[in-house]
Every structure is written in C-alpha cells, then in structure tokens.
C-alpha positions as CSV (number, residue, x, y, z in Angstrom):
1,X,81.3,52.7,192.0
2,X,77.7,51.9,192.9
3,X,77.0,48.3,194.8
4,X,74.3,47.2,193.3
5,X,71.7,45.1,195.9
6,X,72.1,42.4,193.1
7,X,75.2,41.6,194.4
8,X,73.4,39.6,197.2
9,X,73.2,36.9,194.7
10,X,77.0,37.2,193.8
11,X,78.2,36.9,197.5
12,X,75.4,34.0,197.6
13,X,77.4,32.3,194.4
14,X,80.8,32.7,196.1
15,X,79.8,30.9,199.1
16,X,80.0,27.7,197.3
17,X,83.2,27.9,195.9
18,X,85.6,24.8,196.4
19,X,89.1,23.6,196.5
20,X,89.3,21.8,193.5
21,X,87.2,21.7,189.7
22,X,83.7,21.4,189.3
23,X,81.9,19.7,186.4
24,X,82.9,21.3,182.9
25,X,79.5,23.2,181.8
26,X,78.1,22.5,178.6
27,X,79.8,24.6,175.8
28,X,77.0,27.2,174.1
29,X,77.1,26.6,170.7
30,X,77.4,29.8,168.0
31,X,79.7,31.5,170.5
32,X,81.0,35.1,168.8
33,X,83.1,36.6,171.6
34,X,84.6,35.1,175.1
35,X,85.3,37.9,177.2
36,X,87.8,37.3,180.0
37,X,88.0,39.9,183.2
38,X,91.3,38.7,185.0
39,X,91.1,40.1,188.7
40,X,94.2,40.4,190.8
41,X,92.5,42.0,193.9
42,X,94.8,40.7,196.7
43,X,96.2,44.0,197.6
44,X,94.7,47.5,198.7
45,X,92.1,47.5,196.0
46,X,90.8,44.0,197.6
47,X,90.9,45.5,201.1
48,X,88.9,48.3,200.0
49,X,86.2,45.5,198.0
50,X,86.7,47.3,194.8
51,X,86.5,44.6,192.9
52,X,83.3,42.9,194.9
53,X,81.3,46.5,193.4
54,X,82.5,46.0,190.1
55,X,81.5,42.1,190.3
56,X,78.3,44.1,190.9
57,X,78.0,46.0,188.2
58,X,79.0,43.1,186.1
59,X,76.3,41.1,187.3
60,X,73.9,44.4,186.1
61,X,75.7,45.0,182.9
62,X,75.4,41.0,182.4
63,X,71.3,40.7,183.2
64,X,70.7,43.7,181.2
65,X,72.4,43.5,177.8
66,X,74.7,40.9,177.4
67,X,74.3,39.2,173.4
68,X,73.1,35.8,173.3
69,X,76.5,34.9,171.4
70,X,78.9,36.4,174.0
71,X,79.8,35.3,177.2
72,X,81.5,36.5,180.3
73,X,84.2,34.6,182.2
74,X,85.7,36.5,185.8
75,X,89.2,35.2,187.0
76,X,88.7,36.7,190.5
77,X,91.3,36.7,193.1
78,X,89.7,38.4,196.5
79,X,92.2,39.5,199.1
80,X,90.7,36.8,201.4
81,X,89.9,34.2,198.9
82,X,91.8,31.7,197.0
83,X,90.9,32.9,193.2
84,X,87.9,31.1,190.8
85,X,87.1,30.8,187.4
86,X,82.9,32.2,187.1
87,X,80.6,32.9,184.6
88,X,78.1,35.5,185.0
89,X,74.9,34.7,183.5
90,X,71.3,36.6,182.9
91,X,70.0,34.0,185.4
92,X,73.6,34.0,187.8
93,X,76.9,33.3,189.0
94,X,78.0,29.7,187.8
95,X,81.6,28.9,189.4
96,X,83.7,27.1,186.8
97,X,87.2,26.1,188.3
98,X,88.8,26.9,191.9
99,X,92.4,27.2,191.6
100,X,95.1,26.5,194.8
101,X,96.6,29.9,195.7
102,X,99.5,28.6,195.7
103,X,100.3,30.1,192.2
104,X,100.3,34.0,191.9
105,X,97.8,35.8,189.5
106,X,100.4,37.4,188.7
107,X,102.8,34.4,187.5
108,X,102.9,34.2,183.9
109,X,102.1,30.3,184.5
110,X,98.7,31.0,186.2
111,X,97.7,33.2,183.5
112,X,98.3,31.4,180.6
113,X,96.4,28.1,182.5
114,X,93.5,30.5,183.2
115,X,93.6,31.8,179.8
116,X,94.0,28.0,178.6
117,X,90.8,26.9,180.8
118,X,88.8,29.4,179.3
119,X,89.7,28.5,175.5
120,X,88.2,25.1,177.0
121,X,85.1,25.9,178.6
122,X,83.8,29.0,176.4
123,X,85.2,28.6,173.3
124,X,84.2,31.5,170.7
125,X,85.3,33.1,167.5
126,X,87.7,35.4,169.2
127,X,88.8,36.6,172.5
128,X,88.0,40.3,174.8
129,X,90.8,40.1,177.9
130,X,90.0,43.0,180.9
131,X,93.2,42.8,183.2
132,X,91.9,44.0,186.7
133,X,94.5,45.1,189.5
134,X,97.4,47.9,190.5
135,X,99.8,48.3,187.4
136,X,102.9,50.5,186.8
137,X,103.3,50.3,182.7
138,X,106.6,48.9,181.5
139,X,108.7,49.1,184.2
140,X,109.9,45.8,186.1
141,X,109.5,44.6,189.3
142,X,112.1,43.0,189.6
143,X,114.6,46.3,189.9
144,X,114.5,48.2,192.8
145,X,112.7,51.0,193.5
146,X,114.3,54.0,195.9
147,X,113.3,53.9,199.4
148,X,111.3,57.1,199.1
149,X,109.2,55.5,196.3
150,X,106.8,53.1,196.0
151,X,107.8,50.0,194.0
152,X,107.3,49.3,190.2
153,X,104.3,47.2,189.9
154,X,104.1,46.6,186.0
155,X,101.2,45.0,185.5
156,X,99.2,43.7,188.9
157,X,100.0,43.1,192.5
158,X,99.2,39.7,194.3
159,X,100.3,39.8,197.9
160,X,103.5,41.7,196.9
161,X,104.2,40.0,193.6
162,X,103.9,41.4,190.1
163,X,104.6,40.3,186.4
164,X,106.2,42.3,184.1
165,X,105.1,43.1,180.3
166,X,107.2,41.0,178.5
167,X,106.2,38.0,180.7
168,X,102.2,39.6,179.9
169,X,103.1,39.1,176.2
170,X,104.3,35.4,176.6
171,X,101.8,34.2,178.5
172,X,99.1,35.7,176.1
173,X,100.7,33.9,173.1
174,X,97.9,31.2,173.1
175,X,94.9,33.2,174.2
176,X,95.8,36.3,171.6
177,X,92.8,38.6,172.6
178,X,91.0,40.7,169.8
179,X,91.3,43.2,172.4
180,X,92.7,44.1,176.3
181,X,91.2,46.5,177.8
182,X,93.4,47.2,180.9
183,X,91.4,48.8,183.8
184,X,94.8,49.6,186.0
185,X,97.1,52.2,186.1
186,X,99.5,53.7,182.7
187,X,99.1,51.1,180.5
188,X,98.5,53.5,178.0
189,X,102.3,53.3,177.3
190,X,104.1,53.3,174.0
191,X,106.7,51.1,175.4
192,X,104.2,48.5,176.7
193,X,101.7,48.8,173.4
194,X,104.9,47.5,171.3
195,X,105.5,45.0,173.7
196,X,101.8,43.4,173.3
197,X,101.4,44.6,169.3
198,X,102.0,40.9,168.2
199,X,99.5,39.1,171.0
200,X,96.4,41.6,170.5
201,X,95.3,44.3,167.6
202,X,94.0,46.5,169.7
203,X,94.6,47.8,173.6
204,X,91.9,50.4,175.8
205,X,94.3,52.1,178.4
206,X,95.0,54.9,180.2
207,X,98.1,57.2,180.1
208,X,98.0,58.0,183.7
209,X,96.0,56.9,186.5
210,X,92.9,55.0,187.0
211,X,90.8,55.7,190.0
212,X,90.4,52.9,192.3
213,X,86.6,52.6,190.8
214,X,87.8,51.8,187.8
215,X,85.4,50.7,184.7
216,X,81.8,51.1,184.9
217,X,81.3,48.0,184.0
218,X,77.7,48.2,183.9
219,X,77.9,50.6,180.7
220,X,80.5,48.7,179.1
221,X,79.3,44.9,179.0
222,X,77.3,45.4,176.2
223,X,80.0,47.5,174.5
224,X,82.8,44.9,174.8
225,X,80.1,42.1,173.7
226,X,79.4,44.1,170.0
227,X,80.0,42.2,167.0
228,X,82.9,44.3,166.2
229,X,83.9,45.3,169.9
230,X,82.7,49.3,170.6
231,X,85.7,49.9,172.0
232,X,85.5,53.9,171.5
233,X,82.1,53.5,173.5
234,X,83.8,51.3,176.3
235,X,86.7,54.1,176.7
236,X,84.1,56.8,176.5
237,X,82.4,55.5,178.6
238,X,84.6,55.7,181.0
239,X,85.9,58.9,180.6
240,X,82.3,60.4,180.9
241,X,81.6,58.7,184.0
242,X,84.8,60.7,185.7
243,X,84.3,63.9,183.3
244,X,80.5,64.5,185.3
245,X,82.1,63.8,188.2
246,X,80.6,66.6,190.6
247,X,84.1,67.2,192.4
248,X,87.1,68.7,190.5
249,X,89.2,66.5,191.9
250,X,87.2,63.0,191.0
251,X,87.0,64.8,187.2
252,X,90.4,63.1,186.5
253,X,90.4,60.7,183.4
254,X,92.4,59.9,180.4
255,X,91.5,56.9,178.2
256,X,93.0,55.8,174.9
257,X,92.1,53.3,171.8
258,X,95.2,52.3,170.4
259,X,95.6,50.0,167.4
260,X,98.8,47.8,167.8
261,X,100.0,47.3,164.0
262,X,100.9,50.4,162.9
263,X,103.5,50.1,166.3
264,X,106.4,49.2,163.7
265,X,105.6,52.1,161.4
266,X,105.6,54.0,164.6
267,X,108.8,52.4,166.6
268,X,110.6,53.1,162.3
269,X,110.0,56.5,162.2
270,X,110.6,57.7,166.3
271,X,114.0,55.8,165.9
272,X,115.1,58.1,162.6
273,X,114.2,60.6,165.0
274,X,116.3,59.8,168.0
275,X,119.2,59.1,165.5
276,X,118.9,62.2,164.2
277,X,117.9,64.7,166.8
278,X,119.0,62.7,170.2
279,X,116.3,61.9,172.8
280,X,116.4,65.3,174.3
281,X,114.5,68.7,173.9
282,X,116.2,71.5,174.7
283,X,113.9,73.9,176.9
284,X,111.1,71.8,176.4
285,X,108.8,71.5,179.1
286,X,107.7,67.8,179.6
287,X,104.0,67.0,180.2
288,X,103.5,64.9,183.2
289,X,101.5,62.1,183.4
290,X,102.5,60.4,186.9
291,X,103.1,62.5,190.2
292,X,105.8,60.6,191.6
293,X,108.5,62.4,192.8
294,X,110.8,60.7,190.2
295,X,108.5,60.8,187.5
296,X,109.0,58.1,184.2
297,X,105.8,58.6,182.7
298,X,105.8,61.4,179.7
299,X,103.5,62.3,176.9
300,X,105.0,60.1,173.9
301,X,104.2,62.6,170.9
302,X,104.5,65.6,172.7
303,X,107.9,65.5,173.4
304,X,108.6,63.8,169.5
305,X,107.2,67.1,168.4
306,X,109.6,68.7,170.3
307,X,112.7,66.8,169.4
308,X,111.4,67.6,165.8
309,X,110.4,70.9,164.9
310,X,111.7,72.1,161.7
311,X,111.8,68.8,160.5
312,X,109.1,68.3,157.9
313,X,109.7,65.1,156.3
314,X,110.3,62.7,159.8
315,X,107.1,64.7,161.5
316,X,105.2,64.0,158.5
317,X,106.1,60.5,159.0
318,X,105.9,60.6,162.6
319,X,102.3,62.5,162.5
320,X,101.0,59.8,159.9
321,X,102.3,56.7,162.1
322,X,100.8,58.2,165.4
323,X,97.5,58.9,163.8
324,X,97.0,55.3,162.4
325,X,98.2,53.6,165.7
326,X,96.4,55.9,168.5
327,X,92.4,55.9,167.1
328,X,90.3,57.4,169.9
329,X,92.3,59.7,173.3
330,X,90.0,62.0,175.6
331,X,91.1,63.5,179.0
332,X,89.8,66.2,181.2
333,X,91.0,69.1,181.5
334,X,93.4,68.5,185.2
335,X,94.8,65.3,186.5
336,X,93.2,65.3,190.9
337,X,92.7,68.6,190.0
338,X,96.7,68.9,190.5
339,X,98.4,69.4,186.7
340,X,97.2,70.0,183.2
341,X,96.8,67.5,180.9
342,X,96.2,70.0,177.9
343,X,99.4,68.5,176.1
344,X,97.9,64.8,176.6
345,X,98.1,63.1,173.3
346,X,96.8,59.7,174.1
347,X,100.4,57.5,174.7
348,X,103.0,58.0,177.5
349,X,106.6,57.4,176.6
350,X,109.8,57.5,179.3
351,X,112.4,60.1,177.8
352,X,115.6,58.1,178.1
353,X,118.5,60.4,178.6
354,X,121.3,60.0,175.6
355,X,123.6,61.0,178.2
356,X,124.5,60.0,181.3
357,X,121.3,57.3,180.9
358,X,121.4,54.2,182.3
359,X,119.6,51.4,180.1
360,X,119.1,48.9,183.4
361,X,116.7,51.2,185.3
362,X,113.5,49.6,186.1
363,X,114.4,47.5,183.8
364,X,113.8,49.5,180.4
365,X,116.6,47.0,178.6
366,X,114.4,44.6,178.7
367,X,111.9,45.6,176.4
368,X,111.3,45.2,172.7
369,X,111.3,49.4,172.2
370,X,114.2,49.9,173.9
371,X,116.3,47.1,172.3
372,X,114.0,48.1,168.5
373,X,114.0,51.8,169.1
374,X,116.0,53.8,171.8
375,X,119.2,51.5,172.0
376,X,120.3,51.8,168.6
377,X,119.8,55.3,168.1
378,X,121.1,56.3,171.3
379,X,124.2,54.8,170.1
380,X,125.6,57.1,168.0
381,X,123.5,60.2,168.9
382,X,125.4,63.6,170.3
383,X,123.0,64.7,172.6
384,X,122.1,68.7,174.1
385,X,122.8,69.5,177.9
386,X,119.4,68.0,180.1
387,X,117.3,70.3,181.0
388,X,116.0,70.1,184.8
389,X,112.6,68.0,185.8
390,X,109.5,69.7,186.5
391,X,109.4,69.2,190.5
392,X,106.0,68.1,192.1
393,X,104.6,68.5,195.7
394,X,103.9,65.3,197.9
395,X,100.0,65.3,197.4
396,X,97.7,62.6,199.6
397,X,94.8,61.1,197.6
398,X,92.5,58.7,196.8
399,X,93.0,55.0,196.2
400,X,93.6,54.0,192.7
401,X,95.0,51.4,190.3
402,X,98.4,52.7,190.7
C-alpha cells in the first residue's frame, strides 16, 4: 500500500504516547456510527510496518471524507510498542488511552475492555469493528499443528498468541458491531459466520487469503462511515485494487458480503443434507481455497451442490438459504497466479470426513456448526469411500494476513 507523506504527522502523534490514560475527550454530540479498527501488528505484518501504511491511508481517507457524524477509533498494537487507543481526526491523531502490554490483543479480556472504552469515549448509534492482523478462520490455536505446518492462528497473532472464534464472539457480546469487516486471512468461513451470526448482522471477509497490504483504507473510510454502511463498495473496493494489479501474481483477491441471519436457515437446510447424502462427494473435485499442504479450507456451496445433485427439493432450499445469507462475492480469476478460483462461491467450509473423521482436529468440536450442523448428521450417516486430496507444490510468496 502507498505511505502517504501525511503520515509524518501520525509518527509525530505516536511520539507522545504514555503509560497510563489521558484525559477522556469530550463526547461529539449526534454521533451515527463509531468505527473501531482493532490492530494486532506484533508479528511479521508489524516487522514489515504494514500497519504504520495503512495508519496512513487512514489518516488520508479520514481528512478527505470522513461524515461529520462518524468517527474513527484505531486500537493499534505495533510490534515495538505497547498498544493505544487513537482517534483520527480531519485536523489529527488524538491518543485516547495507553494500555500495559501486559494483556494480549488477542485475549478475549483486552478486547472486550477496548471495545468497552470505546462505547465510553465515542458513543454513537451503532458500531463498524475492522479486526487487523494474521488470521486462520475457525480453527483453534490451541491444538497443535504438524511440524511441517505452520500453526492455526484463528483470528490474530500477538507475539505468538491468538484467540479463537468462539472467544471472538464472547468478547463482542457488549460491543455487537453493525458490521466486522475482517481485513486478515479466511474469515470468509461458514463455520466462523455462524459463530459471530448472533454478535453482528453483517461480516466483509475473504474466503482465502488477504495480501499483506490488506484494505485500502483510503477508499473505504468514507464507505464504512455511510448512513447505511456501503459495505459492497468497501469489499469492491478492495477487490478492484488487487484485480488492476499490473502483475498476475498480485491480481489475487476474493471478498465476500455476507449477512449473518439467514445462517440458521442455512446451518437447517446443509444439515438435512449431510443426514441424507453424508458429507462426502464421490469423484468430486474440491475447489481450494488455502495452499497448505493439508488443506481445510473448501468452497462451502460448491461442494453442497455436489453432495446434492438430483436432489431438487433440499437444493432448492439450500440455493434459497445461500442466496439470502451470502449478498455480494467477487474473485479474480487465479489465486498468486497458482489455482483457479472459477468454482469460488463466496463462503469456505471444511469437509469433515463421515468416516474415519476425527471431531477434535484443530478444534472443529468446538464450534456452534459443528455441534448445530455436522455432529448430528454425521451420526447416523453411511458415508461413500473418500476420494484422494488434490496435492499442491510448496510455493514461496509474498507476505500476507495468513
């Protein structure tokens, strides 16, 4: 992303950053939207200052068009910082709070008290939430990974520590953002959409990865600030900026607007599904979303469509729930110019295997769609022989939000 030279006067803001709180700043009266970008940039993507640029094209996107009734409020945790609370300003960078780094940004503790602190100092009507950082969708951190592979992040990565989604969900019980726009890595997920349907109505995510740029913030400001929240601009956006993309490589994108309460209709309708035609397609050919060597991140209605052919009535059903819950999906055409993503539908799901599967890995039993969904109709579900895994080639790339 572009550093803008206005960033001067960023770097110039951080300077005077403290240990402890500064004065509470008046509260603006008439406030529609509070938007909250929560940074978790002590890891690689802090090393590499890719969150200092998009500070600066926050600050740009902030001086040029941000409403009169909306503000913006950064949670920013540098690699070599302890993290603040700032609001950026047409006139500036005003630090809010200084927290002890004591706590993670990626404890469910520290979120919820930054998420508290802003309900304090900019209340509005409602609630925007951008989480900033590395991300791995629903699996947990907390199981191990192999030794070839790198570890599950879930969501964020603070000096080795992450949170995972169902800790997300709790701590965003109070805070319930219209809106999280999640500028990381496969967060595009089915599994962690239902996880987050009753703390937000509406999620901006990608399927697969993010490039380590991220957001162009500068574009988007205004877009997240709009009376009803442009979220279809914000994702297009985005997927514009890497679709003109001079190299066919850096043309790799996928961004999805998904609307969180037609999740049950959805979770109803894939579980008939399972329970009647297993969780496995006979020689179907998965489309790929991740390029790990053990890959867990499918495309979600591809594969139902597979598992359902013939069936008229439950894709009817299926078609009509994954219409109302996934509103806006574009992708180019390749993935790092690598695979196709000309199956992408917009929402990854992982294909748990009826036989042989075990619920425990990375943690999958511990989510509301496995327990809702997959469990139950795994239960009782003959299942057809597995077919074998597309393999993939090592590949060395860019930095991303992975």
């Amino acid at each position: 992303m572009r550093i803008a030279g206005i960033f001067l006067t960023i770097l110039g803001a951080l300077a005077c950053w403290s240990c402890g709180d500064v004065d509470e700043p008046s509260v603006a009266a008439g406030t529609r939207r509070t938007v909250l970008v929560y940074m978790s940039a002590a890891n690689s993507l802090g090393t590499g200052e890719f969150d200092r640029s998009d500070l600066a094209e926050m600050r740009e996107g902030v001086e040029a068009s941000l409403p009169q009734d909306c503000r913006w409020i950064v949670y920013h945790h540098a690699y070599d910082a302890a993290p603040v609370l700032v609001e950026l300003t047409r006139h500036g960078a005003d630090t809010i709070i200084a927290y002890s780094p004591e706590i993670y940004s990626t404890d469910g503790l520290r979120l919820r008290s930054v998420a508290r602190d802003v309900m304090r100092v900019a209340p509005a009507d409602g609630y925007g939430l951008v989480m900033w950082s590395h991300s791995t969708g629903w699996e947990s951190p907390y199981r191990p990974a192999p030794s070839w592979e790198k570890g599950p992040r879930s969501w964020g990565d603070d000096r080795g520590t992450q949170m995972d989604i169902p800790a997300l969900a709790d701590a965003l019980t109070e805070l319930r953002p219209e809106f999280i726009y999640f500028d990381c890595c496969y967060m595009a997920s089915v599994e962690v959409a239902y996880e987050l349907r009753d703390v937000t109505a509406h999620i901006v995510a990608s399927p697969t990865e993010v490039p380590a740029d991220g957001m162009p913030y500068e574009l988007n400001v205004e877009a997240l600030c709009d009376i009803d929240a442009d979220l279809e601009g914000a994702a297009m956006n985005t997927y514009r900026y890497y679709a003109r993309q001079a190299s066919p490589s850096a043309r790799s994108c996928a961004m999805t607007v998904i609307d969180t309460a037609p999740l049950t209709r959805l979770a109803t309708v894939t579980r008939a599904i399972y329970s009647r035609h297993g969780t496995e397609a006979v020689g179907y050919t998965r489309q790929r979303l991740d390029r790990d060597r053990e890959q867990r991140f499918w495309d979600f209605a591809d594969h139902v469509r597979a598992l359902c052919t013939g069936d008229e009535e439950l894709s009817g059903e299926f078609e009509e729930a994954f219409a109302a819950t996934v509103r806006l999906h574009r992708h180019t055409p390749r993935m790092w110019n690598i695979w196709s993503l000309d199956r992408s539908t917009g929402l990854s799901g992982y294909i748990y295997p009826t036989v042989g599967g075990d619920p425990t890995y990375r943690g999958y039993d511990g989510l509301q769609w496995w327990r809702d969904v997959v469990a139950g109709a795994a239960a009782g579900t003959a299942n057809a022989d597995c077919h074998s895994k597309t393999k993939t080639g090592q590949q060395t790339l860019t930095e991303n939000r992975h």
